[in-house]
N, C-alpha and C positions, 0 to 999 in steps of 0.2 A: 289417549282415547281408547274406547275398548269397546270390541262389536259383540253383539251376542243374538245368537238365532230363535226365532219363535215359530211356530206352529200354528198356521191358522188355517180353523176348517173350510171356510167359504170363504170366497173372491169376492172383492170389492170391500171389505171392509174397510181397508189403509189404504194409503197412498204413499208412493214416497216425500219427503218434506213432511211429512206430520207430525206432533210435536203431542207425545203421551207422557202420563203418569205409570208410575209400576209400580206394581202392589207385592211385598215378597209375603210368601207363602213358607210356611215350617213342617219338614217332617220330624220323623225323632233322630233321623242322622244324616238332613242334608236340608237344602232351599230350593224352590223354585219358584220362579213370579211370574206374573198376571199382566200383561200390557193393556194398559187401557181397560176400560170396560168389559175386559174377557174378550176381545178380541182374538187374545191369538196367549199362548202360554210357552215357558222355556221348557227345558230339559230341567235333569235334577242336579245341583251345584253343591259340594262338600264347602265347609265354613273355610278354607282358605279360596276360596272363590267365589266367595259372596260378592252379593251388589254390593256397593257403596253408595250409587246414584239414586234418584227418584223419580228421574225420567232423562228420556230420552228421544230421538230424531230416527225415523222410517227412513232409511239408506237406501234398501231395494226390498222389493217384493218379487217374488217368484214363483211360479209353478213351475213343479217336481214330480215323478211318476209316483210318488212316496205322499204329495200335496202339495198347499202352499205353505210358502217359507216366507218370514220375515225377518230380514236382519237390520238391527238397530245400534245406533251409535250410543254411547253413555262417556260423558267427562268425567274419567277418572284416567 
């Protein structure tokens, strides 16, 4: 299993138990993806740590002085 954090600007959008899609995103020397509907978005991830999955399961949400944070589960 492999966890990865997302950024999301406003509360309430997830819950934990929630079950999204991810959408990857290309720059010209790295990736980062889209959870759901633009809920909430990664950092930026060089090609040996790309996604593999297409979705994954809301583990916790959290509020941080920095915002809220989402980390998600993905089966790989």
């Amino acid at each position: 299993m492999r966890q990865m954090e997302f950024k999301m600007e406003r509360p309430g959008l997830l819950k934990e138990g929630d079950r999204l899609p991810v959408t990857e995103g290309k720059l010209p020397n790295s990736y980062f993806y889209t959870l759901g509907s633009a809920f909430a978005m990664s950092a930026n991830y060089d090609t040996l740590h790309r996604l593999k999955s297409r979705e994954g399961v809301v583990s916790k949400v959290e509020e941080t002085p920095r915002g809220y944070f989402v980390t998600v589960d993905f089966d790989e």
